[in-house]
C-alpha positions in Angstrom: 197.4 135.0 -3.7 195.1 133.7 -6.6 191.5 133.9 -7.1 189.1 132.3 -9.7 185.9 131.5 -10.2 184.1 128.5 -12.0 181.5 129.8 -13.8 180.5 126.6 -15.1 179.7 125.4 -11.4 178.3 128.4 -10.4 175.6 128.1 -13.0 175.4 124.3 -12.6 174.7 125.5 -8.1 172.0 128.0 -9.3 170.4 125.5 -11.6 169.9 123.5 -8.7 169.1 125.8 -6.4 166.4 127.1 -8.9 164.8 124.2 -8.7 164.7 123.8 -5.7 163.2 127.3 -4.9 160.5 126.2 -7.2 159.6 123.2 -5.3 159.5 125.5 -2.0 157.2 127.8 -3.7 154.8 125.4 -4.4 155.2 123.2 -1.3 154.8 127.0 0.7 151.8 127.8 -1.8 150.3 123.8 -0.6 150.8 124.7 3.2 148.4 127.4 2.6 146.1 126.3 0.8 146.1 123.2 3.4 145.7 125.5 6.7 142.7 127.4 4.3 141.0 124.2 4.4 141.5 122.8 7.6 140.0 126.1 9.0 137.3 126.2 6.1 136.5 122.5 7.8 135.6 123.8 11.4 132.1 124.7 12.0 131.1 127.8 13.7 131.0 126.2 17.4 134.5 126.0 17.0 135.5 129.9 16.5 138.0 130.4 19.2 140.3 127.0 17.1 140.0 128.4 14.0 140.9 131.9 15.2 144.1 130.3 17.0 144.7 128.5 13.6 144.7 131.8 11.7 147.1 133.3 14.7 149.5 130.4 14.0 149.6 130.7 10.4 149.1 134.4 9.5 153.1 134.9 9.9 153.5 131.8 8.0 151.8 132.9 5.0 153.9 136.3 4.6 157.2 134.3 5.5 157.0 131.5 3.2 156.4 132.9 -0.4 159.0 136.1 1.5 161.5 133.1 1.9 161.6 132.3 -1.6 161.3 135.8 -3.5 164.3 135.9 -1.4 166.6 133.2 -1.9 165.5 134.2 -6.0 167.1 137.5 -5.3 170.4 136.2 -4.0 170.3 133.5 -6.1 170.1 136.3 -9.1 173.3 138.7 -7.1 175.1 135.3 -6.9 174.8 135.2 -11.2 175.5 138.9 -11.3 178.3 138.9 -9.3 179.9 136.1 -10.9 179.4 137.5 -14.3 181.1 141.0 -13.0 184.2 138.7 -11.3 184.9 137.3 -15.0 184.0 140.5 -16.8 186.9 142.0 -14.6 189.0 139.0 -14.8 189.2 139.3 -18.8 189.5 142.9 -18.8 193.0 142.5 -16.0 193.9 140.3 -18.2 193.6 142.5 -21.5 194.9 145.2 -19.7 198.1 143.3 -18.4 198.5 142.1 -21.8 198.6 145.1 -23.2 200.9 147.0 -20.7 203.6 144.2 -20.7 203.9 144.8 -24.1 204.9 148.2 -23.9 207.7 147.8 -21.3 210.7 147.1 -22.2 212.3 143.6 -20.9 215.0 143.7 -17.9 218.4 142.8 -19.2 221.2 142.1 -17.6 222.4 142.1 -13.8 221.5 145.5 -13.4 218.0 145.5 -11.5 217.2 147.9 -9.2 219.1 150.4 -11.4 219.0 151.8 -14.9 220.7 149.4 -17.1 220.7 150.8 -20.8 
């Protein structure tokens, strides 16, 4: 079984991900701002809408800047964890190197047995 990872399309997904975390942000942070104003616009006579408005959109204003703090933090374990993979993946490889060095070759017929 063989494993690998492409680093250089892991960075290119994050990139783009990135991005697009920033434009949720600021399409989250517009949201806001939007329901602030809509509920700014009612006048007094119409307490019992604008308190159902704030019911509807209290969660909303934890959940989405919550949604994208979040998808930065797995976003920044996905680079982390990539970096550790090739990290590990040079150091096998240093560390096979060096120990197939140091054993001596098969020869002969004679495997499964000493052979001198």
């Amino acid at each position: 079984m063989r494993y690998s990872v492409d680093a250089t399309a892991v960075t290119a997904l994050v990139t783009d991900v990135a991005s697009c975390l920033d434009d949720a942000t600021t399409a989250a942070a517009q949201a806001v701002a939007a329901v602030d104003d809509a509920t700014a616009a009612l006048k007094n006579d119409a307490a019992a809408v604008r308190a159902a408005l704030d019911a509807v959109f209290a969660s909303r204003r934890q959940s989405g800047p919550s949604l994208t703090a979040h998808a930065a933090e797995l976003i920044a374990g996905i680079q982390k964890a990539t970096v550790a993979y090739v990290a590990g993946d040079e150091e096998m490889a240093s560390t096979t190197s060096s120990a197939s060095s140091a054993v001596a070759p098969l020869r002969g017929r004679g495997f499964g047995r000493a052979v001198f």
